[in-house]
Backbone as JSON Lines, residues from 0, in Angstrom:
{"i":0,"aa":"X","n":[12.28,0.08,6.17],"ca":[11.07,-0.09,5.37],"c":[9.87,0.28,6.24]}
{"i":1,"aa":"X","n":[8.81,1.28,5.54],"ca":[7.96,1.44,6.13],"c":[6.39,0.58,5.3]}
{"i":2,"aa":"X","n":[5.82,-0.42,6.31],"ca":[4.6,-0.67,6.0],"c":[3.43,0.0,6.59]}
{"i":3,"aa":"X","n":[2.72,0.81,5.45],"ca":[1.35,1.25,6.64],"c":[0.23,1.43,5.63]}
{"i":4,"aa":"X","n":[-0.91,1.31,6.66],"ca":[-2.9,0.79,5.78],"c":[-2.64,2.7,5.78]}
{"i":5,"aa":"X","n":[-3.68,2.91,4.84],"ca":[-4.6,3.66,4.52],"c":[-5.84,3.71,4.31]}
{"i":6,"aa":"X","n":[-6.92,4.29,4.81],"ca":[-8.09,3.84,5.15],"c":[-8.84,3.96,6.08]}
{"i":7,"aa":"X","n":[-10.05,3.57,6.03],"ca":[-10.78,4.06,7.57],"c":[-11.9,2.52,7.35]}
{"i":8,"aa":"X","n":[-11.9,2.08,8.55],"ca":[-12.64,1.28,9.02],"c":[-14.21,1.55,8.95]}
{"i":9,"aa":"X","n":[-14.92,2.78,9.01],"ca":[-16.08,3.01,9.0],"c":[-16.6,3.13,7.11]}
{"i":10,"aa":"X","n":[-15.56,2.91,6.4],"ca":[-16.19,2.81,5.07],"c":[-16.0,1.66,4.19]}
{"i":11,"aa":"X","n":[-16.42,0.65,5.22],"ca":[-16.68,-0.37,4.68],"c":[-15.81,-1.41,4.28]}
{"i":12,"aa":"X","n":[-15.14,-1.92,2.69],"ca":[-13.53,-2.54,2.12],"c":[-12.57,-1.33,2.26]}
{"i":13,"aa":"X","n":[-12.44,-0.06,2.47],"ca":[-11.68,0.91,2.84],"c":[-10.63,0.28,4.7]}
{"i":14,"aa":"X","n":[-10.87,-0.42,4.78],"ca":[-10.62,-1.4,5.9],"c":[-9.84,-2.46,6.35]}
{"i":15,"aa":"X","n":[-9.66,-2.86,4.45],"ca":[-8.53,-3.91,4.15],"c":[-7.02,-3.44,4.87]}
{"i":16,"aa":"X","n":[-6.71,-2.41,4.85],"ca":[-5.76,-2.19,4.48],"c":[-5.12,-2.2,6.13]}
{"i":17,"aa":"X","n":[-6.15,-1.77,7.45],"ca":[-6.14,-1.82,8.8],"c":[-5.78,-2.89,8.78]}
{"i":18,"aa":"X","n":[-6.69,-4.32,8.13],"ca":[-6.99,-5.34,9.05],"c":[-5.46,-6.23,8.31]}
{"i":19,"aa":"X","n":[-4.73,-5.86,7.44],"ca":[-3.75,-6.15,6.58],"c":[-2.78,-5.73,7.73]}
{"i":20,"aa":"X","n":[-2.32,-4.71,8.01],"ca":[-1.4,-4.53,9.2],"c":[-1.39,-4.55,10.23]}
{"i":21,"aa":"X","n":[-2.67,-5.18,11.16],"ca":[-2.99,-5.59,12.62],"c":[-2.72,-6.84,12.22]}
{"i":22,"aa":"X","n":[-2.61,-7.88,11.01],"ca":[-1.99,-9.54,10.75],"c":[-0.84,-9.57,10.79]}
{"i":23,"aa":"X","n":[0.01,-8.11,9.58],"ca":[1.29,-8.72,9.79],"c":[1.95,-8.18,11.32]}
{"i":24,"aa":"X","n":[1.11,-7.57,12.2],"ca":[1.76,-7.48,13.22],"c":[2.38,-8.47,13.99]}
{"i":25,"aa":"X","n":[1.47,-9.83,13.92],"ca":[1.7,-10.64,14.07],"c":[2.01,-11.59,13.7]}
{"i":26,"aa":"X","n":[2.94,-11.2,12.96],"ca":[3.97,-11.8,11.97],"c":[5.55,-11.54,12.76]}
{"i":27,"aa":"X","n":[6.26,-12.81,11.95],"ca":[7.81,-12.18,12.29],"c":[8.28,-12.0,11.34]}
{"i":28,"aa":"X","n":[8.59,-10.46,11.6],"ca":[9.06,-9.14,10.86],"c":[10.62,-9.04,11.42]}
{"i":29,"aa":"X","n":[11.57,-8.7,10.49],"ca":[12.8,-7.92,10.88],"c":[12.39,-6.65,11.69]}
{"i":30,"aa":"X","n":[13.33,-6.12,12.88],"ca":[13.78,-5.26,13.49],"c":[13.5,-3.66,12.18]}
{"i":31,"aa":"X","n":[14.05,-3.8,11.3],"ca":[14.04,-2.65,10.8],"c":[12.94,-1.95,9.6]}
{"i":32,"aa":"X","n":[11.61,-2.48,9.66],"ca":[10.27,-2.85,9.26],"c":[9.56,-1.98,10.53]}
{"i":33,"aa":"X","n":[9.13,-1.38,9.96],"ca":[8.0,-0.51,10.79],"c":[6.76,-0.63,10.19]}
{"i":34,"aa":"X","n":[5.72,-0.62,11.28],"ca":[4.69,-0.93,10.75],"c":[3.03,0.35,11.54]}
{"i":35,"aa":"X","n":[2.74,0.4,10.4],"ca":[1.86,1.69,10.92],"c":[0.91,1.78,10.35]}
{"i":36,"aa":"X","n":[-0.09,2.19,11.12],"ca":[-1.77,2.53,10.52],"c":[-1.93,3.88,10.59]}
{"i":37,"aa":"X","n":[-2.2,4.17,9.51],"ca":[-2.36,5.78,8.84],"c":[-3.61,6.31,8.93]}
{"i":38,"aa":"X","n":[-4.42,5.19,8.41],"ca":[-6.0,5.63,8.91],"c":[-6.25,6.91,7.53]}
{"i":39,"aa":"X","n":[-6.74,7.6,8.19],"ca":[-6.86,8.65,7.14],"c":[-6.51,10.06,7.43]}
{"i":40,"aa":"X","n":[-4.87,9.76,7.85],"ca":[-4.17,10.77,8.28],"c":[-3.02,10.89,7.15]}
{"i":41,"aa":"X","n":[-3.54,11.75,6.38],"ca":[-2.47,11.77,5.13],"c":[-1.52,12.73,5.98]}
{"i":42,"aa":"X","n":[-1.4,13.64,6.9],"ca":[-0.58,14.35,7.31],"c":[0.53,13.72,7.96]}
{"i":43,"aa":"X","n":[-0.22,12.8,8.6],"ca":[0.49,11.97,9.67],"c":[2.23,11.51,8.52]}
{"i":44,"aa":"X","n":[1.25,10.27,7.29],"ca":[2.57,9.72,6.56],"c":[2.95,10.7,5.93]}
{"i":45,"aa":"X","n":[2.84,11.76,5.32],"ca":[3.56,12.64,4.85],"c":[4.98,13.13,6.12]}
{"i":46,"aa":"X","n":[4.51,13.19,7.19],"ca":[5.69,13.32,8.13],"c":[6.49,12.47,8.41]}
{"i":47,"aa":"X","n":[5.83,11.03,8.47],"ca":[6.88,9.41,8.08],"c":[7.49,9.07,7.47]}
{"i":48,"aa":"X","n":[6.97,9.93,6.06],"ca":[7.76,9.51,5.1],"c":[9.22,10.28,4.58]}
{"i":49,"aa":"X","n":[9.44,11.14,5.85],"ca":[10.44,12.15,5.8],"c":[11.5,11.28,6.8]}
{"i":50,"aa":"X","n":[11.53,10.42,6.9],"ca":[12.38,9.03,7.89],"c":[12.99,8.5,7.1]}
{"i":51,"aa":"X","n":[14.26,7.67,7.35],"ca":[14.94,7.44,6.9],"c":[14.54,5.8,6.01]}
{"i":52,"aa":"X","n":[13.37,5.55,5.47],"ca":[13.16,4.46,4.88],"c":[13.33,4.79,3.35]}
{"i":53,"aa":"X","n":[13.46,3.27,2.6],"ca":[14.38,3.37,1.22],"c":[12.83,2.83,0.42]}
{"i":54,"aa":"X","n":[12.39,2.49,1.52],"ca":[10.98,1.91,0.62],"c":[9.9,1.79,1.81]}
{"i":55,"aa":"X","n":[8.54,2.05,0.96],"ca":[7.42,2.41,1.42],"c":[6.76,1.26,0.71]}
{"i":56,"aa":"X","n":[5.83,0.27,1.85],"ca":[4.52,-0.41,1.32],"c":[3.37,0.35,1.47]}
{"i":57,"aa":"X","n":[2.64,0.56,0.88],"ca":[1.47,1.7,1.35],"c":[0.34,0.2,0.96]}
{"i":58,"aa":"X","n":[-0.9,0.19,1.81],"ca":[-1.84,-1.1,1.91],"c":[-2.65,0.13,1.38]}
{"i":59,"aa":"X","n":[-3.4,-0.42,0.96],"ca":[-5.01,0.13,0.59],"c":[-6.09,-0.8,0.07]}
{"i":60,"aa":"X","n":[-7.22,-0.35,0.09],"ca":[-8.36,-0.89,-0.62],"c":[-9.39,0.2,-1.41]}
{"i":61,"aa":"X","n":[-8.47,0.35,-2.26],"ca":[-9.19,1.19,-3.39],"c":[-9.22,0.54,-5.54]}
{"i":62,"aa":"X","n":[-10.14,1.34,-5.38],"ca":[-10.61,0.64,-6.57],"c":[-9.27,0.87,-8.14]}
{"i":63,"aa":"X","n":[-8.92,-0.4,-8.82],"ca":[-8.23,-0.2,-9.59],"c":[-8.72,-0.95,-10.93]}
{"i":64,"aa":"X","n":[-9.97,-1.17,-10.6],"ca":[-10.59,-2.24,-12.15],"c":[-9.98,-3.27,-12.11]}
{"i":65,"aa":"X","n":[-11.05,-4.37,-11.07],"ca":[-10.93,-5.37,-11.34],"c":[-12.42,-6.14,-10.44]}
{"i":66,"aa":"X","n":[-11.85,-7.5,-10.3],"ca":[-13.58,-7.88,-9.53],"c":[-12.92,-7.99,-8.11]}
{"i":67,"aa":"X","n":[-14.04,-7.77,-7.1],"ca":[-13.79,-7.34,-5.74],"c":[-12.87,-8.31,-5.36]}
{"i":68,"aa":"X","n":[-12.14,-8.14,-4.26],"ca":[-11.57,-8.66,-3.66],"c":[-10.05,-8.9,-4.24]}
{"i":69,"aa":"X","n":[-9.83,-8.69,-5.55],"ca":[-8.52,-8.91,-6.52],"c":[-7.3,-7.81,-5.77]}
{"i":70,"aa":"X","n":[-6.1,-8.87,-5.4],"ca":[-5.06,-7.8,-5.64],"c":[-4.38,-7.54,-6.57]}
{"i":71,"aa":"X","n":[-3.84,-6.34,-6.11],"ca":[-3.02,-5.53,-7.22],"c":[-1.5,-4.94,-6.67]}
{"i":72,"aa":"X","n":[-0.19,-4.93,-7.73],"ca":[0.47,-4.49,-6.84],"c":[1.02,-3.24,-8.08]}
{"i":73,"aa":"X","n":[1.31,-2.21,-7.65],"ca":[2.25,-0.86,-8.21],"c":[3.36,-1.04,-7.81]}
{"i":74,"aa":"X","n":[4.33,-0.98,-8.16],"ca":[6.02,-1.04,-8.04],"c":[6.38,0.15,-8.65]}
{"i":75,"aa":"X","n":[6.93,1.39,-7.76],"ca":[6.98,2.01,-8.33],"c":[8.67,2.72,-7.79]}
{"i":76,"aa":"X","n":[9.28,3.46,-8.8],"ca":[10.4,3.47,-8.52],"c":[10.61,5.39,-8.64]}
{"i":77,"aa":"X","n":[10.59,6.06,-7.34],"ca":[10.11,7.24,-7.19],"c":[11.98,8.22,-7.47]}
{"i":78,"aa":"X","n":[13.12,7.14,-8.16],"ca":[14.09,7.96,-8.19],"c":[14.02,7.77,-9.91]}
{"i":79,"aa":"X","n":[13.06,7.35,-10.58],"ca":[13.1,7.45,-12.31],"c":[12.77,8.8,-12.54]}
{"i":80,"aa":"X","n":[13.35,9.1,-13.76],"ca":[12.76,11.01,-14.27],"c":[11.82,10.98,-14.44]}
{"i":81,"aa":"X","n":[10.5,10.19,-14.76],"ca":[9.74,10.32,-15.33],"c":[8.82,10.04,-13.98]}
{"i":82,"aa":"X","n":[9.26,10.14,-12.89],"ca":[8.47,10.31,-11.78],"c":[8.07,11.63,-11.4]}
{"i":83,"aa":"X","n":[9.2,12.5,-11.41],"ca":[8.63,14.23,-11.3],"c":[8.04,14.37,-11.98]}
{"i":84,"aa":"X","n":[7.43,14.02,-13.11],"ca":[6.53,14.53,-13.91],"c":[4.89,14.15,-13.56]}
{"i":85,"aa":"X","n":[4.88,12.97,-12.69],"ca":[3.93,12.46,-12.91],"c":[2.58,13.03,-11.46]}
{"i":86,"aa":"X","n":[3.06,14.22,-11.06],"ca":[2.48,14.75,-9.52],"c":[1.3,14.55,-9.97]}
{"i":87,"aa":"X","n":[0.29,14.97,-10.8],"ca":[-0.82,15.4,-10.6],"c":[-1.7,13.65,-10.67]}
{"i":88,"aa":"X","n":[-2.39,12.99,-10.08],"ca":[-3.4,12.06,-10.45],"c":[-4.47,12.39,-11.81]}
{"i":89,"aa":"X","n":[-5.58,11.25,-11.73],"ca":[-6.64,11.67,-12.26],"c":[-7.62,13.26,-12.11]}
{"i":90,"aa":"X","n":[-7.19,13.26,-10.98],"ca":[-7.8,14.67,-10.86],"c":[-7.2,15.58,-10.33]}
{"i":91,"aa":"X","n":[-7.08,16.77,-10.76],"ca":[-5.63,18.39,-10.77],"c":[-6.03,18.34,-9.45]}
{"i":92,"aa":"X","n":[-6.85,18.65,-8.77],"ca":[-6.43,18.9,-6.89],"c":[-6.27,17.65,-6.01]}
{"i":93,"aa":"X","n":[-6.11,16.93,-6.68],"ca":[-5.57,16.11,-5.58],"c":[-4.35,15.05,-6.23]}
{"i":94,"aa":"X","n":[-3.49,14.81,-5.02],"ca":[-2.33,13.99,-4.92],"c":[-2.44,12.92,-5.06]}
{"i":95,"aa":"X","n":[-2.11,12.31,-5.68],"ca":[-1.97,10.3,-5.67],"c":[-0.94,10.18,-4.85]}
{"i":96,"aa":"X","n":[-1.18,9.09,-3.97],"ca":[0.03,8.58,-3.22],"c":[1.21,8.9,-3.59]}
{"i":97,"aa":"X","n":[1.68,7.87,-4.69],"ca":[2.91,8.38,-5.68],"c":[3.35,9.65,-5.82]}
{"i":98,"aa":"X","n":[2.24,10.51,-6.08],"ca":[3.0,11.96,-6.1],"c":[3.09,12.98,-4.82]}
{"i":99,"aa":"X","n":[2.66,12.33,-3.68],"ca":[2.88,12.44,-2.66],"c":[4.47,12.45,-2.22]}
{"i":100,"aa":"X","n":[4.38,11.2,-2.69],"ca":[6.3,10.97,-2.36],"c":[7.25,11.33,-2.92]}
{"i":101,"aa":"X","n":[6.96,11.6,-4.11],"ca":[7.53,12.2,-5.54],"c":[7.68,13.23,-4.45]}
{"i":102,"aa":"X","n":[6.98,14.73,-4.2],"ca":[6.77,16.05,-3.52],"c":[7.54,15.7,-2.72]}
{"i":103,"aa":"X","n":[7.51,14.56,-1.7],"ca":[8.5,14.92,-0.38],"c":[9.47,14.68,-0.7]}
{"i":104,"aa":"X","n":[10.57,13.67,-1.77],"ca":[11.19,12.89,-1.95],"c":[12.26,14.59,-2.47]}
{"i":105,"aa":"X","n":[11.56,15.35,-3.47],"ca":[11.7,16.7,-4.07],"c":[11.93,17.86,-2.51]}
{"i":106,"aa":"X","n":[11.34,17.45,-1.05],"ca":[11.35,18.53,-0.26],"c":[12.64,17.95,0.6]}
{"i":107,"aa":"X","n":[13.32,16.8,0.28],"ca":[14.01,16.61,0.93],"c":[14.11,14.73,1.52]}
{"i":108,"aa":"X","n":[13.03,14.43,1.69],"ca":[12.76,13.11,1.99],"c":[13.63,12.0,0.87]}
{"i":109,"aa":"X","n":[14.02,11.09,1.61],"ca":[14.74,10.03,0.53],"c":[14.36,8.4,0.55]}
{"i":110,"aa":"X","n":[13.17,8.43,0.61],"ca":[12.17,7.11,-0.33],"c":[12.36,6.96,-1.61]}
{"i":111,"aa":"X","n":[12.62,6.06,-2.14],"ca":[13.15,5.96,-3.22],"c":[12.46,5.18,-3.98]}
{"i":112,"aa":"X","n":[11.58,4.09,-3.27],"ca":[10.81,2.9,-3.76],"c":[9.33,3.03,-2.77]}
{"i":113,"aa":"X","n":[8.34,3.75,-3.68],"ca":[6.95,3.45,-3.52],"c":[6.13,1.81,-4.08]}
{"i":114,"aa":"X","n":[5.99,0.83,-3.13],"ca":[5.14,-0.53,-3.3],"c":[3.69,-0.09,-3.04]}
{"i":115,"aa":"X","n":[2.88,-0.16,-3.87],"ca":[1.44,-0.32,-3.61],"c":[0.67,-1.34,-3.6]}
{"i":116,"aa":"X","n":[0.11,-1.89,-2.41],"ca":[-0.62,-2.96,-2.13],"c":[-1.49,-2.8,-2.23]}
{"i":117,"aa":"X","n":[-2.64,-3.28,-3.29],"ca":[-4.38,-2.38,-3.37],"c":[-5.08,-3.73,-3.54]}
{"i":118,"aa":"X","n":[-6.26,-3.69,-3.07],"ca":[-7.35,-4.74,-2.93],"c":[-8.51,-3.45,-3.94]}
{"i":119,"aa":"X","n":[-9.44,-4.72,-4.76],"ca":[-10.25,-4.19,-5.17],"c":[-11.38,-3.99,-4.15]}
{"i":120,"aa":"X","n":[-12.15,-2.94,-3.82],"ca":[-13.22,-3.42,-3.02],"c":[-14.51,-3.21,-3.53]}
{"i":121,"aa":"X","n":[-15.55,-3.81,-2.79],"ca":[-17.13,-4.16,-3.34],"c":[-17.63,-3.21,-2.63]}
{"i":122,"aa":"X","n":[-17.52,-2.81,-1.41],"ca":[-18.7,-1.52,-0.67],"c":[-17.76,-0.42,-0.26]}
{"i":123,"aa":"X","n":[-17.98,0.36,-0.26],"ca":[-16.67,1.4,0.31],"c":[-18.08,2.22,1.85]}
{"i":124,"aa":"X","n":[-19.51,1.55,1.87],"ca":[-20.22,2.04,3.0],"c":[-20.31,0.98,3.93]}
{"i":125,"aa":"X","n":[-20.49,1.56,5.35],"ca":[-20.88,0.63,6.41],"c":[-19.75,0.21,6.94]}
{"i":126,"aa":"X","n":[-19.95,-0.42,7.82],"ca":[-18.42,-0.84,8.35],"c":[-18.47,-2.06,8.5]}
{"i":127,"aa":"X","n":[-16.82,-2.89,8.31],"ca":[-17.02,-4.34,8.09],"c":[-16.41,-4.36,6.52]}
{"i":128,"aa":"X","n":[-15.21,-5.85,6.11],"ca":[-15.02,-6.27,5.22],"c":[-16.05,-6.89,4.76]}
{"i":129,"aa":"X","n":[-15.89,-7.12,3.45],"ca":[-17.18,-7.87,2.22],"c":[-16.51,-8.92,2.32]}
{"i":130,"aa":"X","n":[-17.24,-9.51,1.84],"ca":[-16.57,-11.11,2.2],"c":[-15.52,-11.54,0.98]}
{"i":131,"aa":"X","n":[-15.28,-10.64,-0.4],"ca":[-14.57,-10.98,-0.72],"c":[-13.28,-10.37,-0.13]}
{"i":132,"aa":"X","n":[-13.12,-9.2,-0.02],"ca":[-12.25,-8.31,0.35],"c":[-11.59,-9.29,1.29]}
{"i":133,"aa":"X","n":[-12.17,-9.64,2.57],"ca":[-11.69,-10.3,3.92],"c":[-11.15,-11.75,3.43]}
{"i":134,"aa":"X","n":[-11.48,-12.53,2.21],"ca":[-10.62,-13.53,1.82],"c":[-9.52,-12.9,1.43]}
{"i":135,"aa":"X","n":[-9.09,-11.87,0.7],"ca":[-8.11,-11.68,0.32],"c":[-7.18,-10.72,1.19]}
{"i":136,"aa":"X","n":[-7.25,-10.78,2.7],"ca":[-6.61,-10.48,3.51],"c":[-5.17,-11.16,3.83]}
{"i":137,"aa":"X","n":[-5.43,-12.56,3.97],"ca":[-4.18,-13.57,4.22],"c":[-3.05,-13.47,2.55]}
{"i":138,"aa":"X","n":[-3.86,-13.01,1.6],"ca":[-2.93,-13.28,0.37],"c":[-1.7,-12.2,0.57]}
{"i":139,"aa":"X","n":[-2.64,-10.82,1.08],"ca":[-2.15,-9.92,1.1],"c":[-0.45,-9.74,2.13]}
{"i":140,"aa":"X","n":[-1.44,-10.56,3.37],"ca":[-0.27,-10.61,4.28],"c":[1.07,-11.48,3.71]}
{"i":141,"aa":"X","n":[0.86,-12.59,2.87],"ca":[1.63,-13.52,2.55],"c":[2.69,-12.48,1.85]}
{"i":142,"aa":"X","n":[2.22,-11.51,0.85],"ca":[2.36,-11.02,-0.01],"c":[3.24,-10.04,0.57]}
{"i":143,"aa":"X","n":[3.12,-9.42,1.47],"ca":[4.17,-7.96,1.71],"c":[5.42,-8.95,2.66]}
{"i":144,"aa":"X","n":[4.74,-9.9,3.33],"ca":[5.84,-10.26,4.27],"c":[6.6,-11.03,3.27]}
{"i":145,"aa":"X","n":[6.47,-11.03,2.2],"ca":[7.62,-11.76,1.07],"c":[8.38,-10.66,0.37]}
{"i":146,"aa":"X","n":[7.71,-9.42,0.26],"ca":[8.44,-8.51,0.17],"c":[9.25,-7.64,0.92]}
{"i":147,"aa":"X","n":[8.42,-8.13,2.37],"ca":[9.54,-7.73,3.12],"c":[11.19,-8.38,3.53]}
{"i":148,"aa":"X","n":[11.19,-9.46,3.09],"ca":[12.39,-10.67,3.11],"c":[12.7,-10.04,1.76]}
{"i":149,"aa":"X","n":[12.33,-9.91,0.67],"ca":[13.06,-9.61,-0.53],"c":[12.9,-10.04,-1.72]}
{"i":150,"aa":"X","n":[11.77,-10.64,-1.73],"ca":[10.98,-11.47,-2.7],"c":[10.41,-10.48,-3.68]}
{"i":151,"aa":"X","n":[10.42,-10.42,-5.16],"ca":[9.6,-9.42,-5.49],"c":[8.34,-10.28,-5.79]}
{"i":152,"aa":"X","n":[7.08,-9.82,-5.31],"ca":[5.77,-10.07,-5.35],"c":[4.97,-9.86,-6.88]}
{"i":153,"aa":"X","n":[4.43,-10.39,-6.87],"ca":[3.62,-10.27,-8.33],"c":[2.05,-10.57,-7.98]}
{"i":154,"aa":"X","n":[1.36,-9.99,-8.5],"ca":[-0.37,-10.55,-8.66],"c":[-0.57,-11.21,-9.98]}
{"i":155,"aa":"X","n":[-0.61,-12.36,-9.9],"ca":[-1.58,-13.31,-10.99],"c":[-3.18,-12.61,-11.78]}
{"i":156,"aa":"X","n":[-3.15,-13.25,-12.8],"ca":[-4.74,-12.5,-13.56],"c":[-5.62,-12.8,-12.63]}
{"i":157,"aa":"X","n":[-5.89,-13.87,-11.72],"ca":[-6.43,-14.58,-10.9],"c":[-6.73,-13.51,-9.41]}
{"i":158,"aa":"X","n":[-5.58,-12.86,-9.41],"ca":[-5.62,-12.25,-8.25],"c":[-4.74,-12.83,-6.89]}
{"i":159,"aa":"X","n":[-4.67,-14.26,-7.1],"ca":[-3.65,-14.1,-6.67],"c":[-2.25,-14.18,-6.31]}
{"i":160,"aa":"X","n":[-1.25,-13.96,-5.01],"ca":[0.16,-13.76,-5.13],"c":[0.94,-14.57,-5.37]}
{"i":161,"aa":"X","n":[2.62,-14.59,-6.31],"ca":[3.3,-15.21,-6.09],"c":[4.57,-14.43,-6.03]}
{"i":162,"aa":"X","n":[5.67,-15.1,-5.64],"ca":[6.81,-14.5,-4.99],"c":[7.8,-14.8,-5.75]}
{"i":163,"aa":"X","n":[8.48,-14.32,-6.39],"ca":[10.1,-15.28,-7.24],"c":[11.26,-14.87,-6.41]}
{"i":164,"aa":"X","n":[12.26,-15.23,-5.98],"ca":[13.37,-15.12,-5.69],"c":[13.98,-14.32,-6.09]}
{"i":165,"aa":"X","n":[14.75,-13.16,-4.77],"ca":[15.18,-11.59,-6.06],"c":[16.15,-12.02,-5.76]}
């Protein structure tokens, strides 16, 4: 399993997603859990994700409609048919995560399970979490390291996590 932020620290709640995997570093994690900051090196995980992991947490703090600081989770299952179809995002030149993996998954790569961890955020300028964003740091951590044991995770209307027994 690969966990890794996306994001850059100099834009502000774009930041969550760093300060999300410098916590669970310090966490106890299984041996076979990798954990990585991507930053805003889409090249970089595009080459990671050609490794032998069955599932990808990708962290972020990007906006998905809701009030700041809310998480959100995507479960997404990148071996359904109706995943090749879905490459293009909101906008024709550019890639959504998802169809990121979809593409490599198609070039050879065998990820099979895209998890998206997204925080809503309030400033995407300046550097530094908003103060809601940075409360919802610990939920977050609670939240993947339950998925990393095997828990499937859920977000409440509330925002926030609970875990059921898989």
């Amino acid at each position: 399993m690969l966990v890794t932020g996306v994001g850059t620290l100099l834009r502000g709640d774009e930041g969550f997603a760093l300060e999300v995997v410098q916590r669970l570093a310090e966490q106890r994690l299984p041996a076979w859990v990798q954990l990585a900051d991507h930053g805003i090196g889409r090249s970089r995980l595009q080459h990671d994700m050609l490794g032998d992991y069955d599932t990808t947490v990708l962290v972020d703090g990007t906006p998905h409609g809701g009030a700041p600081g809310r998480l959100w989770v995507a479960d997404l299952d990148l071996l359904a048919p109706e995943a090749e179809t879905n490459v293009l995002g909101p906008r024709p030149h550019r890639l959504t995560p998802a169809a990121e993996l979809t593409l490599l998954r198609l070039l050879g790569g065998d990820a099979s399970r895209l998890v998206v961890v997204g925080c809503e955020p309030r400033t995407t300028t300046g550097v530094g979490l908003s103060t809601d964003v940075h409360a919802a740091v610990d939920d977050a951590v609670t939240l993947i390291t339950e998925l990393v044991w095997g828990a499937p995770a859920t977000v409440d209307s509330g925002g926030s996590t609970t875990a059921r027994p898989g």
